[in-house]
Backbone bond lengths (Angstrom), bond angles and torsions (degrees), N, CA, C in turn:
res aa  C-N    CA-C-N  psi(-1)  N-CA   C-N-CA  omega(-1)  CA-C   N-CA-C  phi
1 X - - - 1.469 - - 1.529 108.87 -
2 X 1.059 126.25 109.47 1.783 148.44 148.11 1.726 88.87 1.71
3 X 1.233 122.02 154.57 1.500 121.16 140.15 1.312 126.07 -120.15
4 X 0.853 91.50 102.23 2.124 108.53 -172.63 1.700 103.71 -79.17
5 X 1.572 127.86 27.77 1.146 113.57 158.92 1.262 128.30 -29.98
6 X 1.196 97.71 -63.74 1.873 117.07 -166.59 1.475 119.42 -75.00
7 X 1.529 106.57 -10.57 1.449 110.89 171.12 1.426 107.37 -90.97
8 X 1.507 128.99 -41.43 1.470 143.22 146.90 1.051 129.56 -7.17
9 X 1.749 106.93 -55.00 1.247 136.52 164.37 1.467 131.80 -51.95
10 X 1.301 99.36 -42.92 1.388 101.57 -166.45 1.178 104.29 -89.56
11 X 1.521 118.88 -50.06 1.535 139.73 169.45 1.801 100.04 -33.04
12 X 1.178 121.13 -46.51 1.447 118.08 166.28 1.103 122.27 -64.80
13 X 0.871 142.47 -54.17 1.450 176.83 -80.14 2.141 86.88 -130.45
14 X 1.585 90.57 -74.13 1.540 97.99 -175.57 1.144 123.98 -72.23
15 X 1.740 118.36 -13.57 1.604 114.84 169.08 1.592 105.11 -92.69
16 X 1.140 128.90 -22.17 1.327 128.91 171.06 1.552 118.46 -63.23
17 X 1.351 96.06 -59.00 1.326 110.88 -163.13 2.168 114.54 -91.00
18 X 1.247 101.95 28.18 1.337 114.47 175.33 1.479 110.82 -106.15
19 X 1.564 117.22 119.95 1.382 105.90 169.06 1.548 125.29 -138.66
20 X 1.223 125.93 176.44 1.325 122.27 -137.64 2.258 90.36 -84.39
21 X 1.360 111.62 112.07 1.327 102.55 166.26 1.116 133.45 -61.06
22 X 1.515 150.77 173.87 1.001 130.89 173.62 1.666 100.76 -151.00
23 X 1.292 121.38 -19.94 1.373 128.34 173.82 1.422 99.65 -116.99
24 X 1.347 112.76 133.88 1.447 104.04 167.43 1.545 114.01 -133.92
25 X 1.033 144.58 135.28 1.057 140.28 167.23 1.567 140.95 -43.53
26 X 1.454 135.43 126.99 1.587 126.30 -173.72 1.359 113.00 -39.51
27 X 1.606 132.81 -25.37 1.349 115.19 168.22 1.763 138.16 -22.11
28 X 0.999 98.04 124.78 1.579 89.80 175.71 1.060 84.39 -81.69
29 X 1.899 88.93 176.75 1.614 128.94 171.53 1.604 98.70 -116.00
30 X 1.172 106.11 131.22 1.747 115.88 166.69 1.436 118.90 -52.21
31 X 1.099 112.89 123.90 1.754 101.50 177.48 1.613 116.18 -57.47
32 X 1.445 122.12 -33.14 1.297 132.08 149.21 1.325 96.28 -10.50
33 X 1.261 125.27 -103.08 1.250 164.97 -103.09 1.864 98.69 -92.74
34 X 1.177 98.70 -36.04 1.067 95.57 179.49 1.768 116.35 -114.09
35 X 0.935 102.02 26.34 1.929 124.03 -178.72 1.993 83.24 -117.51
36 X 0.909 130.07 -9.03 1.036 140.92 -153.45 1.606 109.67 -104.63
37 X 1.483 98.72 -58.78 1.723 115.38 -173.27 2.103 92.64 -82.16
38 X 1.176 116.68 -60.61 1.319 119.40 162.28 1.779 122.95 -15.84
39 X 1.518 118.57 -49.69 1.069 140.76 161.44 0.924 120.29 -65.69
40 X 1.377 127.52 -7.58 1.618 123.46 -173.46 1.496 89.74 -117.84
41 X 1.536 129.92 -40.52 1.350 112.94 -160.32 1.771 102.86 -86.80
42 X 1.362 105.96 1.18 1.719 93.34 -173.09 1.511 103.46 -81.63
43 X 0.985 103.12 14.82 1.831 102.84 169.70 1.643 101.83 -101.22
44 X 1.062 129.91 36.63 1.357 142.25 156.77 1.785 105.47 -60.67
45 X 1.677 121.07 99.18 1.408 107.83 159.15 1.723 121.77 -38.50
46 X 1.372 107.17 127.88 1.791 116.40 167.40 1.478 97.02 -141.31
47 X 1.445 93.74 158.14 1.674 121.54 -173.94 1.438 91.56 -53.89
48 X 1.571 100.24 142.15 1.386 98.65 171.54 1.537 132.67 58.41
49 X 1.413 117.73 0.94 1.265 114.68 -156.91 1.543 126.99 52.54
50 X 1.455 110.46 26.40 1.560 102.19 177.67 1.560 120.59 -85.99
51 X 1.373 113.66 -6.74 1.874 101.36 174.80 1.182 90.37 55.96
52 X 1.342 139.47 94.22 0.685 126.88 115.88 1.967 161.13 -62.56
53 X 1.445 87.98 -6.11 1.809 105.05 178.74 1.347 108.61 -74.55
54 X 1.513 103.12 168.25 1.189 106.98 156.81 1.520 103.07 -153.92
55 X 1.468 120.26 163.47 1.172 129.21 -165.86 1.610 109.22 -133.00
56 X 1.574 108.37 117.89 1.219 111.48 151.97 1.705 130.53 -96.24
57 X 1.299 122.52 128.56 1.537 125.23 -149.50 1.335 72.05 -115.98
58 X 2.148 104.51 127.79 1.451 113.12 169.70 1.346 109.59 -112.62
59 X 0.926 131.27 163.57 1.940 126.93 135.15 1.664 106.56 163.74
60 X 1.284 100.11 -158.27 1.960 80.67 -151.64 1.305 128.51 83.94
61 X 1.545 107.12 -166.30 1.654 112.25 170.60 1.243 100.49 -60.51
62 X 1.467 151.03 -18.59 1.240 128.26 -124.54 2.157 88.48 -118.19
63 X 1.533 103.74 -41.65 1.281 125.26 170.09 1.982 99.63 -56.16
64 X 1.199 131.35 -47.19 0.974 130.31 159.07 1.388 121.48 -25.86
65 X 1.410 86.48 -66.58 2.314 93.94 -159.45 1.524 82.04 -75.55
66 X 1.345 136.58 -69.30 1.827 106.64 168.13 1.373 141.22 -5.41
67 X 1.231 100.56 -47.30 1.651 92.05 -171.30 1.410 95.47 -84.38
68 X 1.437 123.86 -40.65 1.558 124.50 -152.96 1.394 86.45 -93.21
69 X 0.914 125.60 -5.45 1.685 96.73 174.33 1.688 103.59 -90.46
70 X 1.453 118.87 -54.67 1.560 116.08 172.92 1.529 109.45 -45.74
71 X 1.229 116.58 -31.77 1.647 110.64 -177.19 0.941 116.31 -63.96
72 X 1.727 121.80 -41.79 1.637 107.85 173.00 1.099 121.80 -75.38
73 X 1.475 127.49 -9.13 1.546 128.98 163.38 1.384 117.68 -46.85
74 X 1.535 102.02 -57.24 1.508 127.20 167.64 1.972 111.85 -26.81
75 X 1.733 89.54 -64.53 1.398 77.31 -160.60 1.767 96.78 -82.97
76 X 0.755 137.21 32.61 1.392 140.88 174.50 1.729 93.55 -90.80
77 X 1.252 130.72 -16.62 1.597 126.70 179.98 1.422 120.86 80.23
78 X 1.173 123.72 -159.38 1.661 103.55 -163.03 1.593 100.38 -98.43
79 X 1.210 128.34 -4.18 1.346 118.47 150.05 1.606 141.39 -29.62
80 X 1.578 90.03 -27.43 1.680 133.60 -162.29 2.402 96.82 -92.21
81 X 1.467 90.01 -31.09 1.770 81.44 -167.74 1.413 109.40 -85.21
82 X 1.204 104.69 123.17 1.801 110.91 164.81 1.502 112.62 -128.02
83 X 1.357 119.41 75.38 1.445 127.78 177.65 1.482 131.66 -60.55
84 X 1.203 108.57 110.09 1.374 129.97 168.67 1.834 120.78 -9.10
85 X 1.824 93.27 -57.58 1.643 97.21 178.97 1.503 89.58 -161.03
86 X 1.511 102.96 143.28 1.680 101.75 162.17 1.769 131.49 -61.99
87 X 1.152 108.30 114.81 1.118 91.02 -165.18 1.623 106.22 -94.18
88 X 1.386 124.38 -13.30 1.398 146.57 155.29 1.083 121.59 -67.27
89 X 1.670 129.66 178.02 1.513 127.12 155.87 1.044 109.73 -114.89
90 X 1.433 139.63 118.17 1.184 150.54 124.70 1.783 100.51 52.36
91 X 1.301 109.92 -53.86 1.766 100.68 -176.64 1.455 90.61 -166.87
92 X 1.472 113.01 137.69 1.766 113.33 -158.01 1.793 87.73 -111.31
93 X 1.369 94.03 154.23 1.971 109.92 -171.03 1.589 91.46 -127.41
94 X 1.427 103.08 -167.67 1.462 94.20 162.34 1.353 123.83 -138.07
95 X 1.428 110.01 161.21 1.931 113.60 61.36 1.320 114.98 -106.64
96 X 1.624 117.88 -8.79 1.467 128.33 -178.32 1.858 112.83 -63.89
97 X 1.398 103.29 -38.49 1.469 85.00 174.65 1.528 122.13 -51.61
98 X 1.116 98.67 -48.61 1.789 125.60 -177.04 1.411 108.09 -60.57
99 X 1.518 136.24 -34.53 1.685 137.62 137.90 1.295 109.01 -28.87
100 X 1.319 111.78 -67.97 1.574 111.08 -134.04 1.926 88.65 -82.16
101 X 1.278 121.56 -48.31 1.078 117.58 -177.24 1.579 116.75 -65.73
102 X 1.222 129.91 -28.01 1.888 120.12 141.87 1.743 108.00 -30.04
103 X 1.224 87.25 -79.14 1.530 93.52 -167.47 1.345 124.46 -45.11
104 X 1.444 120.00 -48.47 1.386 131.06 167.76 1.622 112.06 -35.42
105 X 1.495 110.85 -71.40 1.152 133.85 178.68 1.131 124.95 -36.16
106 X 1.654 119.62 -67.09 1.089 151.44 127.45 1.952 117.46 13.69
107 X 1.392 96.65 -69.99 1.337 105.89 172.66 1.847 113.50 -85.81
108 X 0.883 96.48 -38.54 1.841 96.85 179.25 1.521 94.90 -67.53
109 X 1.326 140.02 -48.09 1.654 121.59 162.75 1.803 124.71 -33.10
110 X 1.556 99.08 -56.36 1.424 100.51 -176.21 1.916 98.17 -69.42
111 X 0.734 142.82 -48.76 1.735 144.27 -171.89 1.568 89.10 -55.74
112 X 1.863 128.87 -45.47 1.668 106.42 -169.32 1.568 98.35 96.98
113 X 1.514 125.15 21.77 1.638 134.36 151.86 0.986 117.71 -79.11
114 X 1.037 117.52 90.79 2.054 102.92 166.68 1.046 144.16 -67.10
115 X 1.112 165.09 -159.83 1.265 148.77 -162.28 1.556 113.77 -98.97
116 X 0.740 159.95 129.41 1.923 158.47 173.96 1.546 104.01 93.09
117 X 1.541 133.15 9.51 0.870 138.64 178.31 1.834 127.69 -74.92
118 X 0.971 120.01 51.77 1.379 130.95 -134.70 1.346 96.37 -67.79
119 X 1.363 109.95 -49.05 2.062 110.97 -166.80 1.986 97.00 -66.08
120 X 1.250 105.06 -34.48 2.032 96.73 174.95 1.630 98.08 -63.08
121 X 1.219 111.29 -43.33 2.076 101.41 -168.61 1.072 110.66 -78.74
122 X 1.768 122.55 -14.26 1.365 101.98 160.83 1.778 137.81 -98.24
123 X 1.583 96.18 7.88 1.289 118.53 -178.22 1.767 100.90 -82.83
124 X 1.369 91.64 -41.28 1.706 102.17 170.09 1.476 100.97 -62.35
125 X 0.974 138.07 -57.22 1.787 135.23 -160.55 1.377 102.70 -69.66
126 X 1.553 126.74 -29.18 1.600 115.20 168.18 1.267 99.36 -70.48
127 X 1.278 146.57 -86.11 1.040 143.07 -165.02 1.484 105.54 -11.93
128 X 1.542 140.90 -31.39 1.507 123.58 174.51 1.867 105.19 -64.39
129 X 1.575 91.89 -10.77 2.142 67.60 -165.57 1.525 83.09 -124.45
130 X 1.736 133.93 56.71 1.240 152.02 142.70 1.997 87.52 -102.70
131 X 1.390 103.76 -20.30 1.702 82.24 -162.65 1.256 102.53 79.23
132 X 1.085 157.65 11.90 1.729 157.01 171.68 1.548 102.79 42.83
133 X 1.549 101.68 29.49 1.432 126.78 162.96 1.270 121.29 87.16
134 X 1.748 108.22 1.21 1.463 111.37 -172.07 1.912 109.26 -47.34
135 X 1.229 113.51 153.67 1.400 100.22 -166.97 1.880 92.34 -90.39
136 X 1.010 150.40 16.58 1.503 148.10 -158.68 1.840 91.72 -164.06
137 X 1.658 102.57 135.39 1.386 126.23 150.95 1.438 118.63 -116.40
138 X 1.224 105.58 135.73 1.955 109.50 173.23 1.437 106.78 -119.97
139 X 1.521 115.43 92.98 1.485 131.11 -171.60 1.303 103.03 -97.33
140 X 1.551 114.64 106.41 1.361 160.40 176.01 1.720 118.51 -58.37
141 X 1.413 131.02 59.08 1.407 109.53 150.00 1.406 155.31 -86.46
142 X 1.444 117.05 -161.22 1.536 107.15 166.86 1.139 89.20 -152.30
143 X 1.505 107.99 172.64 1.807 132.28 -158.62 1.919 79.71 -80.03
144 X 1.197 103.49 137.95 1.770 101.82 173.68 1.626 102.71 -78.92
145 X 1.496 137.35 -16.68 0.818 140.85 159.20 1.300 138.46 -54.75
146 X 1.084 106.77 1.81 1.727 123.19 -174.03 1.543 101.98 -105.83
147 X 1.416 106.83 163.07 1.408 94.74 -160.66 2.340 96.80 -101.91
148 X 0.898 108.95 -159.65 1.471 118.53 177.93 1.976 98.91 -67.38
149 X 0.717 137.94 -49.85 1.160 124.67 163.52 1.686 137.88 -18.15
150 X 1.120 114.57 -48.18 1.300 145.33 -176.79 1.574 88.78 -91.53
151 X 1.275 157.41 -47.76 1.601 120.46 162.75 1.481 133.71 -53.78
152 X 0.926 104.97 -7.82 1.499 128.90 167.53 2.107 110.97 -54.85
153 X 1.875 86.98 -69.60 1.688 92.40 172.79 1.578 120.98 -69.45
154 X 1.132 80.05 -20.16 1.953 83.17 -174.62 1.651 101.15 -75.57
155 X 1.748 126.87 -32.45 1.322 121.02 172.78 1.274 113.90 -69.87
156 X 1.201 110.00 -9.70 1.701 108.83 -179.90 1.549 119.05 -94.83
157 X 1.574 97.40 -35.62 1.333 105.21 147.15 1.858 127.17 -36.39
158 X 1.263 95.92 -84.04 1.389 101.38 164.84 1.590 139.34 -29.85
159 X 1.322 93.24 -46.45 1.643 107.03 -176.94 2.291 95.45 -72.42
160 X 1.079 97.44 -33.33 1.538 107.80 -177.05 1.863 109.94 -67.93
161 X 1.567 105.21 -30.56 1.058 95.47 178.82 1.926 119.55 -90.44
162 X 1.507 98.57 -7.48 1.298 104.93 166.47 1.479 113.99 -79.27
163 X 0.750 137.46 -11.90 1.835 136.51 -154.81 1.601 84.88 -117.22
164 X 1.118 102.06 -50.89 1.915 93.47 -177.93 1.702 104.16 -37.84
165 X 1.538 94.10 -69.47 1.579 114.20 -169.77 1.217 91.33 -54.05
166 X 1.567 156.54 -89.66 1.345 142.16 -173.53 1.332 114.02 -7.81
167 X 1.051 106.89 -83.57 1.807 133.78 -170.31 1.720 86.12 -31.16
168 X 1.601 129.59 -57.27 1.092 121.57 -177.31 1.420 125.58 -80.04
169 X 1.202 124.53 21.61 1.358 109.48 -170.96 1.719 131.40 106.92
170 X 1.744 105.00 -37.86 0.919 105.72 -149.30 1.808 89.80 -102.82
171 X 1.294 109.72 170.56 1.924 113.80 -169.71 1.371 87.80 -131.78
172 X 1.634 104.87 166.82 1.451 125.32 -139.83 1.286 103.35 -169.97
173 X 1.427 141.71 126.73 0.930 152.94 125.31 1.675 126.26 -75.32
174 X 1.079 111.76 126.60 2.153 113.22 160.76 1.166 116.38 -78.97
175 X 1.260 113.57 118.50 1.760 108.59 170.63 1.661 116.74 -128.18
176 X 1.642 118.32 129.03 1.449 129.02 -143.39 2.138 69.19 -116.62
177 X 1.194 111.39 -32.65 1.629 85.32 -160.10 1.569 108.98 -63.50
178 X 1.323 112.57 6.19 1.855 90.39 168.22 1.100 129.49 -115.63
179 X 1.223 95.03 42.72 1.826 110.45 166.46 1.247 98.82 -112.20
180 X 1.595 136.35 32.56 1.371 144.12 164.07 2.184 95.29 -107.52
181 X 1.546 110.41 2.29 1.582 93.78 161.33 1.940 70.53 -160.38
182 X 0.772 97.00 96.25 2.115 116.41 163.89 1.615 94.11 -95.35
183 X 1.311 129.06 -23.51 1.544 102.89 177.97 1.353 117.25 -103.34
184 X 1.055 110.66 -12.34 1.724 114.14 152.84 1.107 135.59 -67.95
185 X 1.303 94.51 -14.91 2.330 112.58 173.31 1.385 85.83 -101.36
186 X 1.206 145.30 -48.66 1.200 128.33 -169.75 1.632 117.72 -84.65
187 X 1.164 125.22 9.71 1.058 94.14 148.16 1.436 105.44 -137.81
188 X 1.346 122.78 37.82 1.970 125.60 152.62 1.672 80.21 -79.66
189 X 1.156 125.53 -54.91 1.686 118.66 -145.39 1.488 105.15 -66.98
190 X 1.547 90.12 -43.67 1.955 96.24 -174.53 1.283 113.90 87.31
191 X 1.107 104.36 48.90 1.993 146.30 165.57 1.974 89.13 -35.38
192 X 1.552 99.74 114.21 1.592 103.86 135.89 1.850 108.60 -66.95
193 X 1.632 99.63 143.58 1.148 133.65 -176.81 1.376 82.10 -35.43
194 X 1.424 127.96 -81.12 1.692 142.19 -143.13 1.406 96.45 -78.62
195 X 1.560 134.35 30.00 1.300 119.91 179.16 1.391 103.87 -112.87
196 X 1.115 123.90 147.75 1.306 136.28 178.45 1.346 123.01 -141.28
197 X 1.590 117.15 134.66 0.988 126.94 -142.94 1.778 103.27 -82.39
198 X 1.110 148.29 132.36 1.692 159.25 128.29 1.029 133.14 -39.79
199 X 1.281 102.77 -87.14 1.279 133.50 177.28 1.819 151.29 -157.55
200 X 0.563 130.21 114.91 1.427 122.47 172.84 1.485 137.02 -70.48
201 X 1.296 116.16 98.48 1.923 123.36 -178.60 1.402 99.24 -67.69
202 X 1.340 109.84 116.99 1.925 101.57 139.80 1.178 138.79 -75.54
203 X 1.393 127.67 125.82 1.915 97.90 -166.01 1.667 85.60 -137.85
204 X 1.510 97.20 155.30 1.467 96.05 179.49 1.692 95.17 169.00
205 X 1.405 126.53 -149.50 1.525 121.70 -177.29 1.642 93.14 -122.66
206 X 1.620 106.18 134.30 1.774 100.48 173.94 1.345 114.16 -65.03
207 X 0.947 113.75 168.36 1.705 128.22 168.84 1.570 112.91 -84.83
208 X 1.360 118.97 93.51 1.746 101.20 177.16 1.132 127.18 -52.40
209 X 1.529 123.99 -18.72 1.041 120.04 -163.89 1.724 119.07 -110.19
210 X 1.252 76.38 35.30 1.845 93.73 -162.26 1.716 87.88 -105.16
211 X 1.751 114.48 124.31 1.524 101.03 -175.15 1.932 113.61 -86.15
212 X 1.556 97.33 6.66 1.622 104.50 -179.98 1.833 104.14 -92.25
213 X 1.258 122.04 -2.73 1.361 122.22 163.05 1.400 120.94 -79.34
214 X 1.709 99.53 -21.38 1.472 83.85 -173.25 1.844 112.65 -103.95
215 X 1.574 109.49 44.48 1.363 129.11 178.35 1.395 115.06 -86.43
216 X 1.295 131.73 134.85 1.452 118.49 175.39 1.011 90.13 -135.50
217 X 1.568 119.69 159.76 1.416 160.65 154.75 1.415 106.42 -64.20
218 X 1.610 119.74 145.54 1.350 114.34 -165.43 1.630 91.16 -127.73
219 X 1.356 133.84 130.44 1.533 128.03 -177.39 1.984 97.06 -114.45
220 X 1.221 75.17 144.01 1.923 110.42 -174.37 1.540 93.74 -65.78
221 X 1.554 114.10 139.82 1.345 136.12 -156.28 2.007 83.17 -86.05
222 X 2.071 85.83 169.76 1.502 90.23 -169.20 1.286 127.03 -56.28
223 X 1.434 110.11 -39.80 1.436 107.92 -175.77 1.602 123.47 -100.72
224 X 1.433 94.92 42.74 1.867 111.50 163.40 1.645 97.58 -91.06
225 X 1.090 139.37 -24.95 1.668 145.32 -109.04 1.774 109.10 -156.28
226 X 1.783 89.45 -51.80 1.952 83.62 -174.16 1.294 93.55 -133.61
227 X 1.616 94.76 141.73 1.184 124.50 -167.27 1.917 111.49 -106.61
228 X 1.064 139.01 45.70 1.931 140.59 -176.05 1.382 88.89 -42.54
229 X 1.825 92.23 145.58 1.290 127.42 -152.80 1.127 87.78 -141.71
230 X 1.731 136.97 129.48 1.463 124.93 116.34 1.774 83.62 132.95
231 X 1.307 128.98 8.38 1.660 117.83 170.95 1.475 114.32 109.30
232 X 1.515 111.05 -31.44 1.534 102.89 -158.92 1.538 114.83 -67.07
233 X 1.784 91.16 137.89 1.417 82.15 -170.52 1.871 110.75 -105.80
């Protein structure tokens, strides 16, 4: 038997050791580089082999009129949101309430938000559609014609295009809040009819010196989660 330690390793290494940026630095990303990570994640298993994703690669002037155009949606208030798909439920129970409010908390401590502070948490919530300045967006659809199945490959997609970008260097955030204006990305981007909006990657280089990078997420031990069946010990 081969010993694939060191491939083991690394393969861990980049799903472990990837975390969500939140400041990123004016650095570009090479178009190389990212024709590059793209190529590695389209080996994402999907049903059938249909690929279902598709990828729009932003930045430039064009990443510009993006952000500033969703931004004035933004400050137009929630009058302004017409979301694509829920990506929440309606009102969270638990154990997810009890997640999300760690995490929330969690990070609004390290930023210096305190609690009932609403105009700081929403200065924080634009900052997702500044991109937290990453200089590049990779806005993520699927054919709206496909059924629930096909979000499945497209998350695997996704998760593939983060680990690529890890593995290289480069940091990444997911962002679901801008499918609260999908027709303002769709038509800076210039959306086929059948496209539907996912998600949005930030990719770019973090800021070390940013003290909201150095926040982590804490995940629930094994047996909150998996359940072994059948004896093996």
């Amino acid at each position: 038997m081969n010993d694939n330690s060191h491939e083991v390793s690394a393969i861990d290494r980049a799903i472990t050791g990837r975390r969500t940026t939140r400041q990123f630095l004016s650095t570009q990303v090479p178009r190389a580089l990212i024709e590059e990570i793209l190529r590695v994640a389209r080996h994402a298993p999907s049903g059938n082999n249909i690929q279902p994703w598709r990828a729009h690669v932003v930045d430039g002037k064009k990443r510009d009129e993006l952000c500033a155009r969703v931004c004035a949606e933004v400050d137009k208030g929630p009058e302004a949101v017409e979301r694509e798909y829920d990506y929440y439920p309606s009102e969270f129970f638990e154990p997810y309430q009890g997640r999300r409010r760690q995490t929330g908390w969690g990070l609004y401590g390290v930023l210096g938000i305190a609690k009932g502070d609403r105009e700081a948490m929403q200065r924080q919530h634009r900052r997702n559609f500044e991109l937290f300045d990453a200089p590049l967006a990779l806005v993520c659809t699927i054919d709206r014609r496909l059924a629930q199945g096909s979000w499945l490959d497209c998350g695997m997609f996704v998760q593939n295009v983060l680990l690529a970008a890890h593995a290289r260097g480069v940091d990444s955030c997911v962002q679901t809040a801008w499918i609260d204006y999908y027709r303002v990305v769709g038509e800076v981007l210039d959306f086929a009819p059948e496209e539907k909006l996912l998600c949005v990657v930030a990719l770019g280089f973090r800021d070390p010196e940013a003290p909201v990078n150095g926040f982590a997420t804490e995940r629930c031990p094994l047996d909150e989660f998996a359940r072994f069946h059948g004896g093996n010990e």
